[in-house]
C-alpha positions in Angstrom: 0.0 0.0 0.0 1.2 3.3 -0.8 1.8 5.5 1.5 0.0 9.2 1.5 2.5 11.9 1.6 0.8 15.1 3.5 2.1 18.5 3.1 2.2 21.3 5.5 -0.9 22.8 3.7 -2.6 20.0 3.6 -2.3 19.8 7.6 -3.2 23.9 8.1 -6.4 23.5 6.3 -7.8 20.2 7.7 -6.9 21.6 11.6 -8.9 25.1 10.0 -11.9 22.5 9.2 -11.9 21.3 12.8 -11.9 24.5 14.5 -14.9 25.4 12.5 -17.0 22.5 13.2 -16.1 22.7 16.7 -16.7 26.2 17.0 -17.9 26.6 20.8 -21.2 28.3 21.0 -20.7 30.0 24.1 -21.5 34.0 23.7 -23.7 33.3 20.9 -27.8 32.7 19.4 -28.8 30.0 18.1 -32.2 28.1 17.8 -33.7 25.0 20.2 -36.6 23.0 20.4 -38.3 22.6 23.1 -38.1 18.8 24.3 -40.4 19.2 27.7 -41.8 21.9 29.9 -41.6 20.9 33.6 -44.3 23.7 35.6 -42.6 26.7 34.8 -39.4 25.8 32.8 -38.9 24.9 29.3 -36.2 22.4 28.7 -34.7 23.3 25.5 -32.2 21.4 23.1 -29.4 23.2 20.8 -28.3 20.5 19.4 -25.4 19.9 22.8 -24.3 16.8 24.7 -26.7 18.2 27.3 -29.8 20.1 27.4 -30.5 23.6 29.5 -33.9 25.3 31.3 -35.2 28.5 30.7 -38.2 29.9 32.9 -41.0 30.3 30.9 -41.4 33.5 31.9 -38.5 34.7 30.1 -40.7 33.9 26.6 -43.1 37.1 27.7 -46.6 37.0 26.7 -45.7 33.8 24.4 -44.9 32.2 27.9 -47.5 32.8 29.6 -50.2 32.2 27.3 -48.8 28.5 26.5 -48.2 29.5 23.0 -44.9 27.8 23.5 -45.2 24.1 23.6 -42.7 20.8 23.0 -41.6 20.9 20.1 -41.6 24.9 19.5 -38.2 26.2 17.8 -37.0 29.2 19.9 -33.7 31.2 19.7 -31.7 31.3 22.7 -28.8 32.7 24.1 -26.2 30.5 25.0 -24.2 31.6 28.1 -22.0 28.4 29.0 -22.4 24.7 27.5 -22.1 23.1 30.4 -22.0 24.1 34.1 -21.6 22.5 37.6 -24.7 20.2 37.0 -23.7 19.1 33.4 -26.3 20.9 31.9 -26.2 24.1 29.3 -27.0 27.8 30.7 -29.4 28.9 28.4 -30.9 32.6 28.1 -34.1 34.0 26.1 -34.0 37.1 27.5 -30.5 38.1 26.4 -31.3 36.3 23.1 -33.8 38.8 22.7 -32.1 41.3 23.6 -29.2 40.3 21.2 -31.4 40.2 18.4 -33.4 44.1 18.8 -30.3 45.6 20.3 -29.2 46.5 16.8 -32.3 47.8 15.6 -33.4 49.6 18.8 -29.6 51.3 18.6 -30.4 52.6 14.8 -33.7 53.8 16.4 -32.2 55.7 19.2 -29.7 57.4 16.9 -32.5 58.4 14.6 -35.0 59.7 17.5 -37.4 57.3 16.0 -40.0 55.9 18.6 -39.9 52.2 19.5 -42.9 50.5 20.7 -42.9 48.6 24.1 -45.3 46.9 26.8 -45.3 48.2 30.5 -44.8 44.3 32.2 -43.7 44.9 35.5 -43.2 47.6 38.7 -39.9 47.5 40.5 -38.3 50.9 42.7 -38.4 53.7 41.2 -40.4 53.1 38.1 -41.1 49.9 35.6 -40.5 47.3 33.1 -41.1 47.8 29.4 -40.8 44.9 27.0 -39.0 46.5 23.7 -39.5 43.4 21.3 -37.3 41.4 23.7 -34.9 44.1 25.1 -36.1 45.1 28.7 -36.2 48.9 29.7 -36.5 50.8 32.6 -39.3 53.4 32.8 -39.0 56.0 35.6 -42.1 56.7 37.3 -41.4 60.7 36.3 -42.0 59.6 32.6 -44.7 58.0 32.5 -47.3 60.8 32.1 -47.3 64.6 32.1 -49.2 64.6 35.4 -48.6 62.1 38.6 -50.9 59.5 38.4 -51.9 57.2 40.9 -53.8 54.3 38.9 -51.2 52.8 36.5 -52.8 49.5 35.7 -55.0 51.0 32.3 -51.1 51.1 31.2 -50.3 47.9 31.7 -49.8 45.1 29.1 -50.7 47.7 26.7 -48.8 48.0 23.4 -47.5 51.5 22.8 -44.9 54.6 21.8 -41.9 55.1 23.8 -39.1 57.8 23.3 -35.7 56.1 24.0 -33.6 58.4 26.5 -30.6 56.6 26.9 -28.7 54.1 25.8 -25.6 52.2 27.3 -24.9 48.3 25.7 -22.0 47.3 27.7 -24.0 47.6 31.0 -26.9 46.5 28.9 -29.4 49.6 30.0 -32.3 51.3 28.7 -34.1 54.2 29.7 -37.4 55.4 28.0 -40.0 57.9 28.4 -43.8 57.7 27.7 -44.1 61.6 28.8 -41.7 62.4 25.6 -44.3 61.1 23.5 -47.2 62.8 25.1 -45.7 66.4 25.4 -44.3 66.2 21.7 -48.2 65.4 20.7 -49.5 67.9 22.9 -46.8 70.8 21.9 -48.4 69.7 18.0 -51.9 69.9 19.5 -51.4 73.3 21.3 -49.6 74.7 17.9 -52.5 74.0 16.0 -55.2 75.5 18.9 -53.2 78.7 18.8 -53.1 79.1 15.3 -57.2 79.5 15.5 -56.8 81.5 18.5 -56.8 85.6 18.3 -56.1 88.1 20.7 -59.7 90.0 22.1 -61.5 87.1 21.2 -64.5 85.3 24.2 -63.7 81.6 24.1 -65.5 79.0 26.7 -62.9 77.4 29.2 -63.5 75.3 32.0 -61.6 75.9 35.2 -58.3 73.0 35.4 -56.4 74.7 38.4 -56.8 77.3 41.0 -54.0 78.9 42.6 -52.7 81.8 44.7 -51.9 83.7 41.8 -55.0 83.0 39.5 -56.8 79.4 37.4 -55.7 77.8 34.7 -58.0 77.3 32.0 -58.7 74.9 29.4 -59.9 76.1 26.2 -59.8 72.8 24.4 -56.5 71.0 24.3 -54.6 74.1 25.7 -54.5 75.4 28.8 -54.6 79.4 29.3 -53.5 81.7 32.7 -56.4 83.8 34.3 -54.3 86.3 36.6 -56.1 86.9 39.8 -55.9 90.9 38.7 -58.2 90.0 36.2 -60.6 88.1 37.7 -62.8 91.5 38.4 -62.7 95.0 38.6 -62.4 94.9 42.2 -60.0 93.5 44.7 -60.1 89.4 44.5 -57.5 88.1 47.6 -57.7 84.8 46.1 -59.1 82.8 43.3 -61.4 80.7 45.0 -63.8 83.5 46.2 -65.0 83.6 42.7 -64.2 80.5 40.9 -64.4 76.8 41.2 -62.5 73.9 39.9 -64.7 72.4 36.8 -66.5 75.6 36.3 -67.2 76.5 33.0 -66.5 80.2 32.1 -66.0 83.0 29.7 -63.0 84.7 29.1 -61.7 86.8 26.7 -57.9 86.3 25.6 -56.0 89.3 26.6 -52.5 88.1 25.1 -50.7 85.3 23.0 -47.1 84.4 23.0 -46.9 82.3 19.6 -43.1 81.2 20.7 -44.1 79.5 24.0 -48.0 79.1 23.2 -48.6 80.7 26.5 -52.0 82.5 26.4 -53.3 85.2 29.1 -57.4 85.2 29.8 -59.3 88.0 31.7 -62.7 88.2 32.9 -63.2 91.7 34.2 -62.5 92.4 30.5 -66.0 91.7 29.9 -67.7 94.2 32.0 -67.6 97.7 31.8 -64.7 99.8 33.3 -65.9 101.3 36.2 -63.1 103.9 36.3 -64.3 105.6 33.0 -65.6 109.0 34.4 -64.3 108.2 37.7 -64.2 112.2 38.6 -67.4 112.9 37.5 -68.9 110.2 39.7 -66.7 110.9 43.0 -65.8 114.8 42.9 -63.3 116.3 45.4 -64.2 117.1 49.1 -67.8 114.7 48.5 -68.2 112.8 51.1 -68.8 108.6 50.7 -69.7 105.6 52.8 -67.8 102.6 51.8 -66.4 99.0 53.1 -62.7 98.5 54.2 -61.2 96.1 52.3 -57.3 95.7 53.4 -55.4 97.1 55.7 -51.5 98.1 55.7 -48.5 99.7 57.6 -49.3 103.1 55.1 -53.0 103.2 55.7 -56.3 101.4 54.6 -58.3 100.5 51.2 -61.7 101.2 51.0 -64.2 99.7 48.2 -66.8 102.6 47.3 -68.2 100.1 44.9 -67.3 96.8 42.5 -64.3 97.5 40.7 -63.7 101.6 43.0 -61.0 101.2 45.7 -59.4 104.3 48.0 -56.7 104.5 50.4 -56.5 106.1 52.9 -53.3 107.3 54.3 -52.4 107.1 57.9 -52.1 110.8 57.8 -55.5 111.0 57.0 -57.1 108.9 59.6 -57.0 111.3 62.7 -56.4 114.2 63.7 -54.6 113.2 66.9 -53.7 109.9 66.8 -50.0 110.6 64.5 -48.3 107.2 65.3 -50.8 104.5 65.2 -51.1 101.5 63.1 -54.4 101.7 61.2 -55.5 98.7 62.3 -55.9 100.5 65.5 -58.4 102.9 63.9 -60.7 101.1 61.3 -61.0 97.3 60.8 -61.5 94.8 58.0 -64.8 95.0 56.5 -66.0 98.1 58.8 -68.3 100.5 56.6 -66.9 103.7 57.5 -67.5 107.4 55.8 -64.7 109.3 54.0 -64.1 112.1 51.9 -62.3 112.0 48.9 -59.2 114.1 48.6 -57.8 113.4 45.2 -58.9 111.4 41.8 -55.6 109.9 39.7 -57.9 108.7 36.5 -54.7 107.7 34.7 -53.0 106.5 37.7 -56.5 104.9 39.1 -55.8 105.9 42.5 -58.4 107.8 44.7 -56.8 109.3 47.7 -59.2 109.5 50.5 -59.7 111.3 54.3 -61.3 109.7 57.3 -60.8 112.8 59.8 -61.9 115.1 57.3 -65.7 113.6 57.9 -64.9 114.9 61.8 -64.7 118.3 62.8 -61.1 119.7 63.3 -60.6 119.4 67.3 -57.7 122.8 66.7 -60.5 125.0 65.1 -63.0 123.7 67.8 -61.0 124.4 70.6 -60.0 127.8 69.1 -63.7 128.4 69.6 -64.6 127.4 72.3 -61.7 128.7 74.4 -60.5 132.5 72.6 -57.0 133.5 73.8 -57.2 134.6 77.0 -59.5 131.5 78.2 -58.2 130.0 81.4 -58.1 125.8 80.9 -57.6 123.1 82.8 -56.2 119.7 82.3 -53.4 117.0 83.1 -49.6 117.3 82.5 -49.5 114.3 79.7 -45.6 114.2 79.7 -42.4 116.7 81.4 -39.8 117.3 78.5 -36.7 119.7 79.0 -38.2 122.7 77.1 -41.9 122.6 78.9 -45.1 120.6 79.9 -47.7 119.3 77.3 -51.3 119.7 79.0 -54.3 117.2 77.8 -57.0 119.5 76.6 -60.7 119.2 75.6 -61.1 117.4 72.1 -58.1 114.7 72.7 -55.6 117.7 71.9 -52.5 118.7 73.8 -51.3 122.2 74.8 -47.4 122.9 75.6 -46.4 125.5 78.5 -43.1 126.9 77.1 -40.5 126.8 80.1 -40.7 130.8 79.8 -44.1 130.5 81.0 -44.2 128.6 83.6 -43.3 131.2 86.9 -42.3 134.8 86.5 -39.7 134.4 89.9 -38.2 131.2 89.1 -36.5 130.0 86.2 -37.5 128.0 83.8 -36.0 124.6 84.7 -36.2 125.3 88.2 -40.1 125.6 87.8 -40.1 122.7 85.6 -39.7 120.4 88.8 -41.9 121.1 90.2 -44.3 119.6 88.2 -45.1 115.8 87.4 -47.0 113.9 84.8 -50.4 113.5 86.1 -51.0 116.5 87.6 -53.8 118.8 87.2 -52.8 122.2 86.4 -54.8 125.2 85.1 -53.7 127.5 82.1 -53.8 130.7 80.3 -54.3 130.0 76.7 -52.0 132.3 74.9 -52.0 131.3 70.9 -54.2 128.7 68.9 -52.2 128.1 65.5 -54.9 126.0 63.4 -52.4 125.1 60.8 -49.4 124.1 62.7 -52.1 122.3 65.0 -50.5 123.9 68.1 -51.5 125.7 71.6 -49.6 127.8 73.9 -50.6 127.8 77.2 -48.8 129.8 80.2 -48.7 129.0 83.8 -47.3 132.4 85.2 -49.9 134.5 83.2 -52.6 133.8 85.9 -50.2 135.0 88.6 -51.6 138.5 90.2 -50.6 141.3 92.5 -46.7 142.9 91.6 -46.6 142.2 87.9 -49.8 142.9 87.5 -49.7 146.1 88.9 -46.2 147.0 87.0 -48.3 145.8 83.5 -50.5 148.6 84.3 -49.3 151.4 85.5 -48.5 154.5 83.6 -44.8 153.9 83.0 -45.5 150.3 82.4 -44.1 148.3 79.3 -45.9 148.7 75.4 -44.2 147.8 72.8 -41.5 150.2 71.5 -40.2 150.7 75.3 -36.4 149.9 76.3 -36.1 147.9 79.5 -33.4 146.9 81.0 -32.9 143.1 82.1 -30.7 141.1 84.3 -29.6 137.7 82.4 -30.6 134.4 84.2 -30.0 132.0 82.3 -27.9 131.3 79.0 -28.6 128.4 76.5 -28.0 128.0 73.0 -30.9 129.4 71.9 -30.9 133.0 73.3 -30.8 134.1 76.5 -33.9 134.9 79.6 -33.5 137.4 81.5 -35.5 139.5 84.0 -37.0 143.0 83.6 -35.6 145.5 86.4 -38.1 146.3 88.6 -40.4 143.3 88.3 -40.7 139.9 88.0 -41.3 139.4 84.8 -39.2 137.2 82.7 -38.3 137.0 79.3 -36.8 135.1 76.3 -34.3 137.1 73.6 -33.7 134.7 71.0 -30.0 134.3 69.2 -31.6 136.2 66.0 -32.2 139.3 68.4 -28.9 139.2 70.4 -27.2 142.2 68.2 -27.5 143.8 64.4 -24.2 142.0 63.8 -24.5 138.3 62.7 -21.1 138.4 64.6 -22.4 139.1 67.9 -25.3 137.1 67.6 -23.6 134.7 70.2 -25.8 133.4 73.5 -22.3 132.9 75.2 -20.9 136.2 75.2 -23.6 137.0 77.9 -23.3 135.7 81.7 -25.5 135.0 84.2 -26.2 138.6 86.0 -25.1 141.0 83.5 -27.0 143.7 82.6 -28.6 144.0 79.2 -31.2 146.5 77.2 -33.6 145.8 74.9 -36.6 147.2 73.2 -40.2 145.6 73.9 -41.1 144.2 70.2 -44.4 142.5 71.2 -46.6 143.1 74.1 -50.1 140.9 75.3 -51.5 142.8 78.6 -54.2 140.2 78.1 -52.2 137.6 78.4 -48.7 138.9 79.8 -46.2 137.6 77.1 -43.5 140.0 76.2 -40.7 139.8 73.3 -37.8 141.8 73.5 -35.3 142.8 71.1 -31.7 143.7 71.3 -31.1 144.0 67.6 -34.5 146.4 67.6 -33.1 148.8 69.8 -29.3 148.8 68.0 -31.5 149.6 64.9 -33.3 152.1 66.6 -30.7 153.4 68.2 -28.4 153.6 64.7 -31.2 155.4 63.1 -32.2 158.1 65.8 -28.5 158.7 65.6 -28.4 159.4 62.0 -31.3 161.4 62.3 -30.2 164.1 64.7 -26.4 163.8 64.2 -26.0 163.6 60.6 -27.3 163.8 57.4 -27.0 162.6 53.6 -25.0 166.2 52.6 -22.7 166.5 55.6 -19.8 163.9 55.0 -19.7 162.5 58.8 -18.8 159.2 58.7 -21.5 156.4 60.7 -18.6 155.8 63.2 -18.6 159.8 63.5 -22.4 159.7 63.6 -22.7 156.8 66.3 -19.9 158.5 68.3 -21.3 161.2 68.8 -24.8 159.5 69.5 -23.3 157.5 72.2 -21.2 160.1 73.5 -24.4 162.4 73.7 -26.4 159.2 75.6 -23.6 159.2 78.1 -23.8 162.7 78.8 -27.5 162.8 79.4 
């Protein structure tokens, strides 16, 4: 027999032959037949030494139907030919997976939608069968809204927007919500292409919140501020509308980028600020409701639609610092008078102690300068006593006017808050809303009888004063002869603006002045350094010099003083 000579080649390409027939199949698909199905496993045959299981419920919906049965040719994955036991690990899943991986990745890159089947819940979210690939559905993407039922949703073929992607790890994440905002974004594009700005739609009432409803017109969902709810003040929402409501609204604006649409109601009904001054003229007066209340003052509804403020200036005539919730209260009806119509601006400025009389002017009746008072020391500063008067008003007693003996700080003490004291009443300024009251004015006998005797004071007299007391504003002194005391402010220390210095004076010196304002009635006297140096300049012009002679003023004054001396 002859002996077969075989060549290197020869060898290369029959060992090639052997590795493919023996190609393991470990890693990859191939198809089975089902042999027997033992409760919930299929035991499948790919053609091995050995056999391998696979649950049924691996197979989906075709496993749990029974559509597979023995003898049914399924592709599986194989992950090892033979394990511990002997027998072949076997997967349908990842066969599945294997075979749609490709085509859901061309999908993804195209943003195509895939079509899945919501199987199962697990944390966080659920299971969606892709055609044998499983993905994971958060529960955030599963509608627009949260909702609570998800069982409709279940075993349902539908859409599904693929979000991400990642093979190696074998992960997929898609959204139902993609699909549902893309149609609804094409669904609220074509509603606002009908849609015109100043035109009355129907909408029924979706949402109610602090800031106004949202309203569905159809398909698309528009924003009813709570300013335009009505004419008149709405604090929220729900006092006038109702969740399922059905309303009408006219659209007051539409954003065509964003599809945002903004509905008003009060747009419907008449303005009630048109003629506004006609219908509420200046200094009328007006009974309405208040209707909010703030740091700055209170708003007052005249009617539907008509609010007012008043401002904490203009609710009393005494009360200055008072929160205004001290003075009127929510929903009180109370009467005002309006001050001041801003059509443009729609503001009406209102007055509640305008509709009361002024307690100044009705004390200034009732008690004329002159008029003796009494009341109680309401509070001791350092320049005087305030006195509570008739009409909730106070009165202040100057320190100059408090004893004609005793200075004024010295006669301050001895008063306190709480007592009763009586009064002259010496000046009523309406405007300013201020009284002057004096103590010493109702103090007979020695100043009394100096007032009114021949050579008493008037005005235009010089006196001469001793100083008692020196302060920043002026100085107080007393009139020789008497005990009458009074106050030279700094303006009328001297004609020169120099001079006009409280400090240059000490306690006991000697001064004189001119009397620049006398009451006999009620005993107040002014006096006037700088009136007499004026005086005193011009007399001296008068009888020592004249326009034509060419004396000097110093010349003039000289010989004025010199003369004074003399005499």
């Amino acid at each position: 027999m002859a002996q077969q000579t075989v060549t290197k080649e020869d060898f290369e390409a029959l060992l090639m032959d052997s590795f493919v027939d023996n190609e393991p199949l470990e890693g990859a698909v191939v198809k089975g037949t089902v042999v027997a199905i033992e409760k919930d496993l299929a035991i499948i045959d790919v053609g091995l030494k050995t056999e391998g299981r696979i649950a049924l419920k691996e197979f989906g919906q075709a496993g749990r139907d029974g559509t597979i049965t023995v003898g049914s040719i399924v592709e599986v994955y194989v992950d090892r030919v033979e394990n511990a036991a002997g027998e072949a690990v076997l997967s349908r899943e990842k066969a599945r997976r294997e075979e749609s991986w490709v085509k859901l990745e061309e999908m993804y890159n195209a943003n195509e939608r895939v079509e899945g089947t919501i199987f199962n819940q697990v944390k966080g979210g659920f299971t969606v069968d892709l055609e044998g690939a499983i993905a994971f559905l958060p529960r955030s993407q599963v509608d627009i809204r949260p909702i609570r039922d998800i069982a409709p949703l279940m075993n349902v073929p539908q859409p599904f927007q693929i979000l991400k992607m990642d093979k190696r790890r074998g992960n997929i994440v898609v959204s139902r919500r993609a699909i549902l905002e893309e149609s609804r974004a094409e669904q609220r594009s074509e509603i606002v292409q009908q849609l015109e700005e100043g035109q009355v739609v129907d909408g029924v009432v979706k949402n109610i919140t602090d800031y106004g409803a949202f309203v569905d017109l159809g398909g698309i969902d528009g924003l009813l501020h709570v300013t335009d709810i009505a004419w008149r003040r709405v604090n929220h929402p729900s006092e006038v509308l109702t969740i399922g409501e059905t309303i009408k609204v006219q659209i007051v604006r539409i954003n065509h980028e964003s599809h945002r649409i903004s509905l008003g109601m009060k747009q419907l009904q008449a303005d009630p600020w048109e003629g506004i001054e006609a219908k509420y003229p200046i200094e009328a007066k007006f009974t309405g409701r208040v209707t909010n209340i703030t740091d700055y003052g209170a708003f007052v509804e005249l009617e539907p639609g008509i609010e007012g403020l008043i401002h904490v200036s203009e609710m009393s005539w005494t009360k200055k610092n008072v929160h205004p919730g001290k003075i009127v209260s929510t929903s009180q009806e109370v009467e005002v008078v309006v001050l001041e119509v801003d059509p443009d601006k729609r503001r009406i400025s209102l007055g509640l102690k305008q509709t009361l009389a002024n307690p100044w002017e009705s004390f200034a009746e009732k008690f004329p300068v002159g008029s003796v008072i009494e009341g109680e020391v309401k509070n001791k500063t350092e320049f005087g006593l305030f006195i509570g008067l008739d009409g909730d008003v106070d009165g202040m007693v100057h320190l100059s006017d408090l004893d004609w003996q005793k200075s004024g700080e010295i006669a301050l003490e001895d008063y306190n808050r709480g007592d009763m004291v009586s009064a002259k009443v010496l000046d009523v300024d309406v405007e300013k809303e201020r009284i002057s009251l004096g103590i010493k004015q109702l103090a007979t006998g020695e100043v009394a009888d100096t007032a009114g005797s021949e050579g008493g004071i008037k005005k235009g007299s010089v006196v001469t004063g001793t100083v008692i007391e020196v302060n920043d504003g002026g100085i107080e002194v007393r009139i020789a002869d008497s005990e009458m005391t009074a106050f030279i402010r700094r303006a009328d220390l001297s004609r020169d603006r120099n001079d006009q210095r409280p400090e240059r004076f000490s306690k006991g010196e000697k001064v004189d002045a001119r009397v620049t304002q006398y009451d006999r009635k009620t005993q107040r006297i002014q006096l006037s350094i700088k009136a007499l140096e004026i005086a005193e300049e011009k007399e001296a012009v008068a009888n020592y010099g004249s326009s034509d002679s060419g004396a000097s003023l110093g010349d003039i004054l000289g010989a004025a003083l010199k003369g004074r001396d003399e005499k």
